[in-house]
C-alpha positions as CSV (number, residue, x, y, z in Angstrom):
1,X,-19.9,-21.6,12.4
2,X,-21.1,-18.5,12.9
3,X,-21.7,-16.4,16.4
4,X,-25.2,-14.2,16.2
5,X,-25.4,-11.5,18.9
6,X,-28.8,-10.2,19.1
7,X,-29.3,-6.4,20.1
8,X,-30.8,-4.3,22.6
9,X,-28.2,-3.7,25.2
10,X,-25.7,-3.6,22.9
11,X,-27.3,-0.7,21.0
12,X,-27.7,1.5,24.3
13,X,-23.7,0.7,24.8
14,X,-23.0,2.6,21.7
15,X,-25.3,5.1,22.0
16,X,-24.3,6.4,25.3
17,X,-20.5,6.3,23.8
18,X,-21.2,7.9,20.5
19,X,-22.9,10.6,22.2
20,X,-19.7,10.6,24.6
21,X,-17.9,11.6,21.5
22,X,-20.6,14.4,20.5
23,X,-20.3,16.1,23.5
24,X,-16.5,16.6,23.9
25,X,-13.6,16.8,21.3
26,X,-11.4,15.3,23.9
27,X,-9.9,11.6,23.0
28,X,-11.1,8.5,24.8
29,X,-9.6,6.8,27.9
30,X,-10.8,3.0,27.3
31,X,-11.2,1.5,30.9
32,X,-12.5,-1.9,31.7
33,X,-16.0,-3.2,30.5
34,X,-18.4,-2.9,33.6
35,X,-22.4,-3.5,33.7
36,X,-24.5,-1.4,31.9
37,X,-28.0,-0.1,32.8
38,X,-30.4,-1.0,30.1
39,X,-32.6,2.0,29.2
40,X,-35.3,2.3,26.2
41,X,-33.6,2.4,23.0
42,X,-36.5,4.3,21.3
43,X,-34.1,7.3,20.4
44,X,-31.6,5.7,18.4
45,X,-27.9,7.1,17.5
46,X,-29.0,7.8,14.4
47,X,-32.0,10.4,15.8
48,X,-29.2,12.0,18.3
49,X,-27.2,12.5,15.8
50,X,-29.4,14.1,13.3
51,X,-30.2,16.4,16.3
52,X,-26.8,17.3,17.8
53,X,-24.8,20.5,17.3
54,X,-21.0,18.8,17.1
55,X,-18.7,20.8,14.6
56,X,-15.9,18.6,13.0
57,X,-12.4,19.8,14.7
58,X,-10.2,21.1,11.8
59,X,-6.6,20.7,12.5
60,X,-4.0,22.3,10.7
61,X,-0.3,21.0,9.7
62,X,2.7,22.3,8.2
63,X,5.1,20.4,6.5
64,X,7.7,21.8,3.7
65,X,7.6,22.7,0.5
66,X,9.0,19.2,-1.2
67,X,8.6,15.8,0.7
68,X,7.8,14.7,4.1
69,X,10.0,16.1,6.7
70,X,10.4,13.8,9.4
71,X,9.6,16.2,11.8
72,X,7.0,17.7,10.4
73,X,3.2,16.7,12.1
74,X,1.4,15.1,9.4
75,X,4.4,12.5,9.7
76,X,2.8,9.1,10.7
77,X,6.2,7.6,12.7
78,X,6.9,3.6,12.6
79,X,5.3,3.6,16.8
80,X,2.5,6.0,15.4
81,X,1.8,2.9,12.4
82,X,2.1,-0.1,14.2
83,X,1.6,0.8,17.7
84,X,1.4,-1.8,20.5
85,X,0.6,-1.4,24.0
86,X,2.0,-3.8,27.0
87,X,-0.7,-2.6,29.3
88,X,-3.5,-4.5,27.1
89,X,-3.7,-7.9,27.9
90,X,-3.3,-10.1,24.8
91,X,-5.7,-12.7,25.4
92,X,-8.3,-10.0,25.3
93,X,-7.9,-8.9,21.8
94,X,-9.4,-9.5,18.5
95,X,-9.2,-9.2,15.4
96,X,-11.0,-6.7,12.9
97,X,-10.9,-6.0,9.0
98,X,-12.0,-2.0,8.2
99,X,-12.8,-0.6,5.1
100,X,-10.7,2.8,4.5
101,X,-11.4,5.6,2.2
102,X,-11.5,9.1,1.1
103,X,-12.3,11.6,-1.5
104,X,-11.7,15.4,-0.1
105,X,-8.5,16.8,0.1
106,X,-5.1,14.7,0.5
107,X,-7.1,11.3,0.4
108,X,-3.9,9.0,1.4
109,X,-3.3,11.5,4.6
110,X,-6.7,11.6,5.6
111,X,-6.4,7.5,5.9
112,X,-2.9,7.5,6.9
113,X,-3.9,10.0,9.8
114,X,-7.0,8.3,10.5
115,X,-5.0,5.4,11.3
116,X,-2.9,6.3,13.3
117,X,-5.6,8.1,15.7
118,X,-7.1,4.9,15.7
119,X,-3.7,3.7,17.5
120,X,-3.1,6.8,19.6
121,X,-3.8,5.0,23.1
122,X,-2.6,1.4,22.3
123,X,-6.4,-0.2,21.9
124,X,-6.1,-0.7,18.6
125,X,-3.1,-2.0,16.1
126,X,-2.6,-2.0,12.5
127,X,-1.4,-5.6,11.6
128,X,-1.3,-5.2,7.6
129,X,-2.9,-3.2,4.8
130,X,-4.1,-4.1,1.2
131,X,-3.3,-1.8,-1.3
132,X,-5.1,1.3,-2.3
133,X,-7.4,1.7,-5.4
134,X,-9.2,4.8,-7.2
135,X,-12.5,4.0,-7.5
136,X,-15.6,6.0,-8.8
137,X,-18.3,6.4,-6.2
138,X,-21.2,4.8,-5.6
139,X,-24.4,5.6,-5.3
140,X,-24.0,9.6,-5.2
141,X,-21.9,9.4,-8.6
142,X,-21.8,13.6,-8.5
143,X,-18.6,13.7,-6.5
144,X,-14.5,13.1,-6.9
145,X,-13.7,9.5,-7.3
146,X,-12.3,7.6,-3.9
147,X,-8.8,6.9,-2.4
148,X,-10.0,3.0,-1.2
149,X,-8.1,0.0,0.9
150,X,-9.0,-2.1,3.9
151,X,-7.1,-3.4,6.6
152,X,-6.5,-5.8,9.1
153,X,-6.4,-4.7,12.7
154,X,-5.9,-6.0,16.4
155,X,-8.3,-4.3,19.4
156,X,-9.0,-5.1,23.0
157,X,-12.3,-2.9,22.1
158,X,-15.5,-4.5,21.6
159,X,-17.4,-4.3,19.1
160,X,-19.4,-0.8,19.4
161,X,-16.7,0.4,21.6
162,X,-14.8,0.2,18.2
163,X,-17.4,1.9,16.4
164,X,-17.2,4.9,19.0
165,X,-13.6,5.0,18.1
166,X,-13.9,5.0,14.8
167,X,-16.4,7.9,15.0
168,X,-14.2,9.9,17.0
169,X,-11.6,9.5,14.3
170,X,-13.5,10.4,11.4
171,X,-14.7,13.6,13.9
172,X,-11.3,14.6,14.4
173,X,-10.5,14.9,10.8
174,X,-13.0,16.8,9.8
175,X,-16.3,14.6,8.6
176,X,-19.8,15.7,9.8
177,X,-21.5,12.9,12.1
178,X,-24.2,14.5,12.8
179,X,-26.3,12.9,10.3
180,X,-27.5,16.1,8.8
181,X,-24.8,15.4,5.5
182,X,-25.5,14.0,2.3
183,X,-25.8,9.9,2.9
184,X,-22.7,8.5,0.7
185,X,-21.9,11.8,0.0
186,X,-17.4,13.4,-0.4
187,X,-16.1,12.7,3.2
188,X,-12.6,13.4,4.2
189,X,-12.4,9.7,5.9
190,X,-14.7,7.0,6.0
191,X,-13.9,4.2,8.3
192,X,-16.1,0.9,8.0
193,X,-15.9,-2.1,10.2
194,X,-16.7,-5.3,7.9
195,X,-15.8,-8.4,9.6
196,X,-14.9,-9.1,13.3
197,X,-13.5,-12.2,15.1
198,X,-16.1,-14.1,17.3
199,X,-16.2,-12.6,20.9
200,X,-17.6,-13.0,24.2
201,X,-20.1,-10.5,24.5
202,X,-23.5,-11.1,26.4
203,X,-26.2,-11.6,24.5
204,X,-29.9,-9.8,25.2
205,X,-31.1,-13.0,27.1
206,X,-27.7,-12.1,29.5
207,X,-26.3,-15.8,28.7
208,X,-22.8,-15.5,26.9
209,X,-22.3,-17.0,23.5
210,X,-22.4,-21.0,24.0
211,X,-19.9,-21.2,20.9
212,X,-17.1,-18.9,22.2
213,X,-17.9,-19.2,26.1
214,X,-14.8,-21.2,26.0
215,X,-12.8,-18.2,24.6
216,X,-11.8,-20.2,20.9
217,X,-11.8,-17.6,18.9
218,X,-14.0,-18.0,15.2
219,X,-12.1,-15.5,13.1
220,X,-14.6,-13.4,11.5
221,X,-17.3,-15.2,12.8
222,X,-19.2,-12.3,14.4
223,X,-22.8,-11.7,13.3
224,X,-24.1,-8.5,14.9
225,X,-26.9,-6.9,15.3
226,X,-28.6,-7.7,11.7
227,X,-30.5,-4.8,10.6
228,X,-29.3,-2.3,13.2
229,X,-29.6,1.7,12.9
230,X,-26.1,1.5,14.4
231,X,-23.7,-1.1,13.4
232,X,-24.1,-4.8,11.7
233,X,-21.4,-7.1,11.4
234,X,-20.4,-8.3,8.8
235,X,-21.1,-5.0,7.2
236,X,-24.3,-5.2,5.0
237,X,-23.6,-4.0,1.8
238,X,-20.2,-5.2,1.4
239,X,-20.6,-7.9,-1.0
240,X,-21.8,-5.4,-3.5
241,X,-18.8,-2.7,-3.4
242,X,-16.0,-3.6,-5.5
243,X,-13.8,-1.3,-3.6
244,X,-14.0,-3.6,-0.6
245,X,-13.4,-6.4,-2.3
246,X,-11.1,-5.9,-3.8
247,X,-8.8,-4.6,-1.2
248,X,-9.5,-7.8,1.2
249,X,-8.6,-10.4,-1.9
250,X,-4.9,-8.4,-1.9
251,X,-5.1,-9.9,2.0
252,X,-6.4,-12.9,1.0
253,X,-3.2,-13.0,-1.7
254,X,-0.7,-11.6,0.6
255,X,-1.5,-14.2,3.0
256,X,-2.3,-17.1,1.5
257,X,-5.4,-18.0,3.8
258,X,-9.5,-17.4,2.8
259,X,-10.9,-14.4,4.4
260,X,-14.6,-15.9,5.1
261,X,-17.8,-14.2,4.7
262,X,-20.0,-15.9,8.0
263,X,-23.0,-15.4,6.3
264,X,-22.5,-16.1,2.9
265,X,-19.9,-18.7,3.2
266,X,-18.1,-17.5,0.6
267,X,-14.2,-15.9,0.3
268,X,-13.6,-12.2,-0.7
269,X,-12.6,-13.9,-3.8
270,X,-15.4,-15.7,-4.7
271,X,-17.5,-12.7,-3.7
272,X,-15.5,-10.6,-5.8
273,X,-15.5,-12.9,-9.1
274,X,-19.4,-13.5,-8.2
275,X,-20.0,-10.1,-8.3
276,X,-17.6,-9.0,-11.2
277,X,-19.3,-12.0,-13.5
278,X,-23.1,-10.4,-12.6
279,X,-22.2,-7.0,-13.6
280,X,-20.6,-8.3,-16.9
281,X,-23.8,-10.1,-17.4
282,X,-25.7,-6.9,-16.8
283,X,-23.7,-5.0,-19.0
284,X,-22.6,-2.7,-16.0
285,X,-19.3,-3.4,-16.7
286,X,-19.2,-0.8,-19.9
287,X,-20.8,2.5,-17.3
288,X,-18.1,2.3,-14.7
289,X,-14.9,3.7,-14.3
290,X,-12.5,1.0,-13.9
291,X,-10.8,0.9,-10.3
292,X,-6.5,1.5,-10.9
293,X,-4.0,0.7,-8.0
294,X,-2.1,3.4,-7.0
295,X,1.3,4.5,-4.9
296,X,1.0,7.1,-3.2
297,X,3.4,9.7,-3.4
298,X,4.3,13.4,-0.9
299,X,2.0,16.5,-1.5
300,X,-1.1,14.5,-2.5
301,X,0.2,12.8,-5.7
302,X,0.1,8.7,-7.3
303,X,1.4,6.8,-9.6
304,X,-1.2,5.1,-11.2
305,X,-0.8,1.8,-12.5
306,X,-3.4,1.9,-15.3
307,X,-0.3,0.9,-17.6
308,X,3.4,0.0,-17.1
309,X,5.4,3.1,-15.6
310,X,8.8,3.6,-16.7
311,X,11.4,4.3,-14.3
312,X,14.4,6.5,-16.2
313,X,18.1,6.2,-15.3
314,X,20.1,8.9,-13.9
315,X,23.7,8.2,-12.6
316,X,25.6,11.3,-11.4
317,X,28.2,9.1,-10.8
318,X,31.5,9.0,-12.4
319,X,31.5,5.0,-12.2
320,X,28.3,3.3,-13.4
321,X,29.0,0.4,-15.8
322,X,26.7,1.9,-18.8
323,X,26.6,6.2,-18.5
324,X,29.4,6.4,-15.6
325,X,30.8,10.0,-15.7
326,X,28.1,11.7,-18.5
327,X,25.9,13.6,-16.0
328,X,28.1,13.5,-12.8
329,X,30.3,17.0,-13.8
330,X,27.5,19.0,-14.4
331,X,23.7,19.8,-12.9
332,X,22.3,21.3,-15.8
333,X,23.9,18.4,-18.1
334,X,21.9,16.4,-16.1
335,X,18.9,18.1,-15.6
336,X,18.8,17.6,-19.5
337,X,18.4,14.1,-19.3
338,X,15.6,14.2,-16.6
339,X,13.5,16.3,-18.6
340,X,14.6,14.4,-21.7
341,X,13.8,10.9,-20.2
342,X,9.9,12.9,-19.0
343,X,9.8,13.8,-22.8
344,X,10.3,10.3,-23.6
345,X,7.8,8.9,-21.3
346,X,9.0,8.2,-18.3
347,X,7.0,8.1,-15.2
348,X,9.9,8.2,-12.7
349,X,13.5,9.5,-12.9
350,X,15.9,7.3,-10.4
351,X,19.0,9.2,-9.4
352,X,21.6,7.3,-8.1
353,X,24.6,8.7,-6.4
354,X,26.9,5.2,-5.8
355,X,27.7,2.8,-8.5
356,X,26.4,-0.6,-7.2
357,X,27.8,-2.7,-10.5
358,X,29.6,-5.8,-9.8
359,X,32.9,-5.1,-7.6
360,X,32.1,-1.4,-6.9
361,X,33.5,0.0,-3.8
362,X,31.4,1.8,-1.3
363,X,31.0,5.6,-1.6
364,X,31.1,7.7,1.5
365,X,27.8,9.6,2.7
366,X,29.3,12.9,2.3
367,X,30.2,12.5,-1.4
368,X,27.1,10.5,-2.2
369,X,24.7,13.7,-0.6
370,X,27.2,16.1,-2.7
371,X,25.9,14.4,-5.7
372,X,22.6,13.9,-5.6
373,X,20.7,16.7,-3.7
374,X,21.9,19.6,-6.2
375,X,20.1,17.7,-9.2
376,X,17.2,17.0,-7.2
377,X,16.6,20.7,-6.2
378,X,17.1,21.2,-9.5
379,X,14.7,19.1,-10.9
380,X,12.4,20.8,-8.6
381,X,12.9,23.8,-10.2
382,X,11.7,23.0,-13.7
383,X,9.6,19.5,-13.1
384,X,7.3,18.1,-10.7
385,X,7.7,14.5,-11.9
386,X,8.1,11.7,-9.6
387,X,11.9,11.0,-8.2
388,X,12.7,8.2,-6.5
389,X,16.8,8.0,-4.6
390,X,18.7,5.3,-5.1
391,X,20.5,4.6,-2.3
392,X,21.7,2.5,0.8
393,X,22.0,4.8,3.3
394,X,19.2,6.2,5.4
395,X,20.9,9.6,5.6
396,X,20.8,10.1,2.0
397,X,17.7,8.8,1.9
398,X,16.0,11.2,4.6
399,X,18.1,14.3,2.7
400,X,16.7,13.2,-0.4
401,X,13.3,13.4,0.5
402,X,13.5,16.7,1.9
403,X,15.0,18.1,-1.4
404,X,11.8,16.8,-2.9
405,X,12.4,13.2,-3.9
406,X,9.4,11.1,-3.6
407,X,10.5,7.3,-3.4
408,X,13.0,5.4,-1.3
409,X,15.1,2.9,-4.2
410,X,17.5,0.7,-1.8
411,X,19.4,-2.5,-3.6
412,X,20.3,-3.7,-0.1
413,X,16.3,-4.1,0.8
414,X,17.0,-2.2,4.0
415,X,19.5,-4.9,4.7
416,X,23.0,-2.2,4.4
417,X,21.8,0.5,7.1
418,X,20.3,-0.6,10.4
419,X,18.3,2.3,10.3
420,X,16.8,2.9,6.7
421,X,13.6,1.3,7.2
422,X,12.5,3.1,10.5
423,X,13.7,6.4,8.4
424,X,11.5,5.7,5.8
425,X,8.5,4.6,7.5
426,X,8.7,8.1,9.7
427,X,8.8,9.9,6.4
428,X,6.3,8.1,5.5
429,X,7.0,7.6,1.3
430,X,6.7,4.4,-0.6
431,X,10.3,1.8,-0.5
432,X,11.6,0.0,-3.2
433,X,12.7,-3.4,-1.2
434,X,15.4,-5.0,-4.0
435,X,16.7,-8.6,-3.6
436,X,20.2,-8.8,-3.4
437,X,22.6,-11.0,-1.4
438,X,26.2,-9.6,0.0
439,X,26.9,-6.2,-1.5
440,X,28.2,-4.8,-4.8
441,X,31.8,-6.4,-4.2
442,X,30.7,-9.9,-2.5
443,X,27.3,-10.8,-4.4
444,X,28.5,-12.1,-7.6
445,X,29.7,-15.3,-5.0
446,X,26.6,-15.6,-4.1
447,X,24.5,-16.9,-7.2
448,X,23.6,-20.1,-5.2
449,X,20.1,-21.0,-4.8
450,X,20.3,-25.0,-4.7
451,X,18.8,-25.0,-1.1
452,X,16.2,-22.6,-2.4
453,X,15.1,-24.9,-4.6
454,X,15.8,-22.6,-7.3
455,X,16.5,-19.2,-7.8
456,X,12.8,-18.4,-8.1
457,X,11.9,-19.8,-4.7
458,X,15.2,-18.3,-3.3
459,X,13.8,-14.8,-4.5
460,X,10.0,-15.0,-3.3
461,X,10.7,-16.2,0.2
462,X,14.3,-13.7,0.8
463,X,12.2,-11.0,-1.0
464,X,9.1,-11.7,1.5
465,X,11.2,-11.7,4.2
466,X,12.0,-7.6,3.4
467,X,8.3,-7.1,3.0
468,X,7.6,-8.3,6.1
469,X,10.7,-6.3,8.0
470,X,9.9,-3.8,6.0
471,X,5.8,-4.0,7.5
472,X,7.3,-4.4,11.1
473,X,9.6,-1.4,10.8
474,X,6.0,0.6,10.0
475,X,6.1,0.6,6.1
476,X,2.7,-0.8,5.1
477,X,2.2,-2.6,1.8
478,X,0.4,-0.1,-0.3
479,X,4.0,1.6,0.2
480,X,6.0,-1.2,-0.9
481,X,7.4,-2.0,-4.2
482,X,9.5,-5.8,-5.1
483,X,12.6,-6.0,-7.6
484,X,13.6,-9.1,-7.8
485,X,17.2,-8.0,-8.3
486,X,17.9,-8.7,-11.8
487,X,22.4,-8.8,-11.9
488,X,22.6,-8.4,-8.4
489,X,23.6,-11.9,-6.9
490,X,22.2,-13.8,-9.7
491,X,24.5,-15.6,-12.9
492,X,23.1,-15.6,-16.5
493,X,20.3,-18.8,-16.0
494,X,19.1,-17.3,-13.3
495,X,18.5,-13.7,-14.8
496,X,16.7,-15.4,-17.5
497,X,14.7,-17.9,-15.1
498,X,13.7,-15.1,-12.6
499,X,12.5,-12.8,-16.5
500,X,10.6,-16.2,-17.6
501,X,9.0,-16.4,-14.0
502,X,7.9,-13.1,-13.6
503,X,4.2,-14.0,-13.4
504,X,5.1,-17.0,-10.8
505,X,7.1,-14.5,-9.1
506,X,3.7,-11.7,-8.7
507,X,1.5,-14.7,-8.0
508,X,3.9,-16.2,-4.9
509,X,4.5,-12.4,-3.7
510,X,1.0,-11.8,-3.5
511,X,0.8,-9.6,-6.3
512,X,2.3,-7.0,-4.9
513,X,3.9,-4.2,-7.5
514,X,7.3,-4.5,-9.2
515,X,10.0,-3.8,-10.8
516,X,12.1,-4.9,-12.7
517,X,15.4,-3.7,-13.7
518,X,17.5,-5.6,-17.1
519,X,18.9,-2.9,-18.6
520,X,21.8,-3.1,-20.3
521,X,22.9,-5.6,-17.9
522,X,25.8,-8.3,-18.1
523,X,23.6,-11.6,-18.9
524,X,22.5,-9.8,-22.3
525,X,25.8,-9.0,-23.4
526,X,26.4,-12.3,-22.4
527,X,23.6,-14.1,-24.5
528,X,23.9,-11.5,-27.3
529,X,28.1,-11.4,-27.4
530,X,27.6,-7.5,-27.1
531,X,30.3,-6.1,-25.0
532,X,29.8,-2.6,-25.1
533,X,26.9,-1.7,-22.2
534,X,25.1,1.3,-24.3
535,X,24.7,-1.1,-27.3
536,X,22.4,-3.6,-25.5
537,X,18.9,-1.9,-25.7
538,X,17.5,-4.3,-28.3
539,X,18.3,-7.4,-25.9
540,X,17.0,-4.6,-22.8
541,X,13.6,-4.8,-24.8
542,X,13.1,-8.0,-24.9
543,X,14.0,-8.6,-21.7
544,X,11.5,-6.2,-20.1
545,X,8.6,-7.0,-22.5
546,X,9.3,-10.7,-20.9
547,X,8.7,-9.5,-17.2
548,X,5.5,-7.5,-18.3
549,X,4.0,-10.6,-19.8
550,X,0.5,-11.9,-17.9
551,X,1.1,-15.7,-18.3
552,X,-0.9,-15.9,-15.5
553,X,-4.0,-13.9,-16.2
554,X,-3.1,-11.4,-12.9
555,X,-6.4,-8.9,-13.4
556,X,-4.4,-6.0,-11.9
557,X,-0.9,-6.8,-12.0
558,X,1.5,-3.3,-11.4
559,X,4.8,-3.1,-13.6
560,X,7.9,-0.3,-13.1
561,X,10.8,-1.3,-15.9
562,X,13.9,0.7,-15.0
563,X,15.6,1.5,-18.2
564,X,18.5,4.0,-19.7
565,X,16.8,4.3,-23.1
566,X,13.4,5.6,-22.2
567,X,11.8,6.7,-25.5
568,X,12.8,3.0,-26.7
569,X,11.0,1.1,-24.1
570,X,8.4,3.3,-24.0
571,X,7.3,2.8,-27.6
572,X,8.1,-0.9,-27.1
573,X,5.8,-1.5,-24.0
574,X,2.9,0.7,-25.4
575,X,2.8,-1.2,-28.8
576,X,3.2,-4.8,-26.9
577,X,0.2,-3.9,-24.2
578,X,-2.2,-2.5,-27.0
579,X,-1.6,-6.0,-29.3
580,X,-2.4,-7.7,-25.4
581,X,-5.6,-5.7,-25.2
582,X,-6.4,-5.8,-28.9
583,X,-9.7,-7.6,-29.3
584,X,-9.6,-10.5,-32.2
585,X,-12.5,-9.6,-35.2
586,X,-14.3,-13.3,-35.6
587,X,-15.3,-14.0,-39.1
588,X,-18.4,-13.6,-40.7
């Protein structure tokens, strides 16, 4: 069922608040709804705002040279993310899907700090994201492609009292509202509301809305002014943009319940496969730019996931079970192998300053930051590739990032330190949340997944649980990255089932991005009799070209494989995903 508001007084609400915003730069107090006045809406928002004089308020930021500092400004903290505020009263709020996107300047801190203004005085809180796409734009095609992604939110606001929000946010950061820019032209933010739970708004006749008078809330039910100058809901054109669809099937995914259109009666993905089918039947499908998912990284950069990215191995420690000791005595030794391993093809390097093999003992902070922060300054020096720390410890980790690593790698899932996940949600980088049960010395007694119902099931719903901890704590998904924690609490059968289930695993985890992690490890020297840890690359192949495989058709599925032998895997997973894509010659 869907709720129809009609529009007159409604449109006179937001005008008077839109043109609130216009006329100060000062943020919004929300206080209670009270009557309105009607008065003729022959001067629409649109006309006032084609006419008024607002400049956009530049702000400016300083953060240093490498990483995030958690101090620094443009830092988003965990209560900045997912803000909630006691003084709203529950039963009051709704919920709202918004489209989010930019293409000027650092695109994923334009929507990051977008965001959070939205939640600056507790009317408004992020409940989840999708994850983030490039897309080419639409319409004006003369412009840098888009930093997309929609997300969920809760608000006490109403309807256009949202949309005066949302226009004071996209003010704030710098876009011109005033209606004298180029329609669907580069915009720093762009902020879309696209579906909205049914509420109990007066209508024009001044009855409330017989459907919800009762307060039982439709979710997504609310059909809003249809063909306004100011706002419709759902929004209009959304069923045609790929880049909005897209985004609200990863919801859809993630959560396992349909996101309804209430006019078309269809899911985001039907709409999305409807809409993908009638391109490819008007050969549109060959003129656009495909849309990749991306991670965003500090200082404006992404890993793409247009193909499998290769995460290369580098222990400074003088323990690991494979390369122990090689690169732990010197920095430049091992600045070698970093730029070797980027030679080779690798899209990450992972340093690591604690062994975490079977039975290792615990390192202490102090040693573990004497490690690793010399070759990551290093690095710096010569290489601007992507680093991601491996490590337990939030201290380390927040160090790290500083010296100019990029991603957060914790085996533990956030599980060892109390506080790694607030740590990395105020730095505000992307977390790899690893399965693992116990630590290195306990988890080999832990291989026991009968109550699971299998080692599979016991991975998807433990590993869900970090997502979700990980999304409370203020990390939202289009930061996330799974490993299913290949060796780490796991014996030989269920290595190999968790490999052979990789696609079952992606489907159950909403198809979020992993990684996966074989080499060298124990169960192929088991299955292969090979003892020696540095002569297990041919089984460390097969193994990863096994959790890359798309049993399961996944359209946009994101690999990392973690490896010691780069340049081998690399050739390995470029020759397997070309015979994938190759396209079989029929005969004549």
């Amino acid at each position: 069922m869907r709720i129809r508001i009609s529009k007159p007084i409604e449109e006179v609400t937001a005008l008077i608040t839109i043109m609130a915003i216009l006329a100060s730069s000062v943020a919004f107090a929300y206080p209670a709804r009270r009557a309105l006045v009607a008065t003729p809406v022959a001067s629409r928002t649109s006309n006032f705002l084609r006419h008024s004089s607002i400049h956009p308020i530049t702000t400016t930021n300083s953060k240093p040279r490498y990483g995030y500092h958690h101090h620094s400004s443009t830092m988003l903290t965990v209560q900045q993310r997912y803000q909630s505020n006691d003084a709203v009263n529950d039963e009051n709020r709704r919920k709202a899907y918004l489209a989010v996107g930019s293409n000027m300047g650092n695109t994923y801190q334009n929507i990051a700090k977008a965001l959070s203004s939205l939640q600056s005085n507790g009317s408004i809180k992020l409940l989840q994201t999708s994850f983030l796409r490039t897309t080419a734009p639409m319409y004006v095609t003369d412009q840098p492609n888009f930093l997309n992604g929609a997300v969920q939110i809760e608000t006490s606001l109403p309807p256009y009292e949202l949309l005066a929000a949302i226009k004071r946010v996209e003010n704030e950061l710098g876009r011109d509202i005033s209606g004298n820019s180029q329609r669907y032209g580069p915009r720093p933010v762009d902020l879309d509301i696209l579906l909205y739970d049914g509420y109990d708004i007066t209508t024009s006749e001044g009855t409330a809305a017989e459907t919800i008078g009762d307060n039982d809330l439709i979710p997504n039910s609310l059909v809003l002014s249809q063909h306004s100058d100011i706002l419709e809901i759902p929004h209009p054109r959304m069923a045609e943009r790929e880049f909005v669809l897209a985004p609200m099937m990863d919801m859809e995914r993630m959560n396992g319940n349909d996101i309804n259109h209430p006019i078309l009666n269809k899911t985001m993905t039907e709409l999305l496969l409807a809409l993908n089918k009638n391109c490819s039947e008007e050969g549109d499908d060959d003129e656009q730019q495909p849309a990749h998912r991306v991670l965003p990284l500090p200082r404006g950069r992404m890993l793409v996931f247009n193909e499998t990215i290769i995460q290369g191995i580098l222990n400074v420690t003088p323990d690991s079970f494979s390369d122990g000791g090689k690169y732990s005595k010197s920095v430049e030794a091992a600045l070698g192998q970093a730029l070797q391993m980027e030679k080779d093809g690798a899209g990450i390097i992972d340093i690591g300053g604690e062994s975490t093999r079977p039975g290792a003992e615990a390192v202490g902070i102090e040693e573990e930051l004497r490690r690793v922060l010399p070759i990551i300054e290093r690095i710096r020096q010569e290489s601007d590739i992507p680093i991601s720390i491996d490590t337990r410890n939030a201290r380390v980790a927040q160090a790290a990032i500083e010296a100019g690593a990029d991603i957060v790698n914790d085996v533990s899932g956030g599980t060892h330190d109390p506080e790694m996940l607030s740590c990395v949600a105020s730095m505000g980088v992307p977390m790899i949340l690893m399965h693992m049960r116990g630590n290195p010395k306990t988890m080999q007694a832990l291989t026991n997944y009968t109550s699971n119902a299998g080692v599979l099931s016991g991975v998807v719903m433990e590993l869900m649980e970090r997502s979700k901890a990980a999304e409370a704590a203020g990390i939202p998904r289009w930061l996330q990255v799974l490993d299913p924690g290949i060796g780490f609490a796991k014996d030989v059968n269920g290595n190999l089932s968790l490999l052979k289930g990789a696609g079952v695993l992606r489907a159950n985890c909403g198809n979020m991005p992993f990684l996966f992690g074989p080499s060298r490890k124990g169960f192929i020297g088991k299955v292969t009799g090979e003892t020696d840890p540095a002569e297990r690359d041919f089984g460390t192949i097969a193994a990863c070209l096994v959790s890359i495989e798309n049993k399961e058709g996944i359209r946009d599925a994101c690999n990392i494989l973690r490896v010691h032998n780069v340049k081998a895997v690399k050739q390995a997973v470029l020759t397997y995903e070309a015979i994938q894509n190759a396209t079989l010659e029929s005969k004549k």
